[in-house]
C-alpha positions in Angstrom: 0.0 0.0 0.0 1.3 3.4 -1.1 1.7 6.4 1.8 -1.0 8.1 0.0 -3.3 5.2 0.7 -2.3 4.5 3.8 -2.9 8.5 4.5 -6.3 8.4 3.1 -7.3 4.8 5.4 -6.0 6.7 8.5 -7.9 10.0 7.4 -11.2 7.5 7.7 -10.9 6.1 10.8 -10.0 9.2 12.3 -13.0 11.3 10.5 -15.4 9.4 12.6 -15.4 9.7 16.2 -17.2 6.7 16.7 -15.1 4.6 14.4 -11.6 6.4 16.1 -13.2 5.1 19.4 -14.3 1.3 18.6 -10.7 0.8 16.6 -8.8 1.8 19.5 -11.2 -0.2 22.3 -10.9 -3.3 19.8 -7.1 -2.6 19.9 -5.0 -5.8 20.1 -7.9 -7.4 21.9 -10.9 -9.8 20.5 -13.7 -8.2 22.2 -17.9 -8.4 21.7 -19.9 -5.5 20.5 -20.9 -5.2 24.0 -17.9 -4.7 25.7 -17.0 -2.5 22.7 -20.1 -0.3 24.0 -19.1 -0.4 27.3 -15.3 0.2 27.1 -16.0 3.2 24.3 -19.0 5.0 25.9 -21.1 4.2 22.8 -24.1 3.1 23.0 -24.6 -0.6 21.5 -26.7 0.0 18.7 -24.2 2.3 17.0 -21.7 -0.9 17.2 -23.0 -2.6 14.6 -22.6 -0.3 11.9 -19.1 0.7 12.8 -18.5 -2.5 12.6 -19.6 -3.1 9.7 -17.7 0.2 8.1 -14.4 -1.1 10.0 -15.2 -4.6 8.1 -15.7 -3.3 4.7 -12.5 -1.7 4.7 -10.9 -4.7 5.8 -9.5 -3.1 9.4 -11.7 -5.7 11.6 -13.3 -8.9 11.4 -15.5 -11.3 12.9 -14.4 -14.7 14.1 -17.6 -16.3 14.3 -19.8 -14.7 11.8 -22.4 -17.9 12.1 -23.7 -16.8 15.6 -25.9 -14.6 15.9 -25.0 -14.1 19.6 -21.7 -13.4 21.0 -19.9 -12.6 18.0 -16.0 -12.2 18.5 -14.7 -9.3 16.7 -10.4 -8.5 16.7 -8.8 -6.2 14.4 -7.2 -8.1 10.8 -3.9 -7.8 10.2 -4.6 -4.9 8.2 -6.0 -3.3 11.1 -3.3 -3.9 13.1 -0.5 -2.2 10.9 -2.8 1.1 11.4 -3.7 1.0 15.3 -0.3 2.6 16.0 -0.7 4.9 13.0 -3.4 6.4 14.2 -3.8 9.5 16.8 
């Protein structure tokens, strides 16, 4: 990935206080979207579609996509390389 990429993908999670705060609570963890909530101070029904936005870009993912309760989410690889890039 070129710097100017990698500028722009740390320009998005940073646009979006909600997205700055669940990447950083995920961190180097594998947390549920409800300790997400709890840890970030947002509420749970926001989670979801952060979650979504951090998975379409490749920066999360779910480990157990199949349950419909208690899904584990971590950051990928990709999202990994970032967490230190970002402020």
């Amino acid at each position: 990935m070129d710097k100017e990429a990698e500028a722009k993908l740390i320009r998005y999670i940073e646009k979006s206080t909600y997205r700055h705060r669940v990447f950083k609570t995920i961190g180097r963890g594998v947390k549920m979207p409800k300790e997400i909530a709890d840890e970030s101070g947002i509420l749970q029904n926001h989670i979801s579609n952060v979650l979504k936005q951090l998975k379409d870009k490749e920066l999360a993912e779910c480990l157990n996509p199949n349950m419909k309760k208690g899904r584990l989410y971590r950051l990928s690889e990709k999202g990994l390389y970032f967490l230190d890039k970002v402020d």
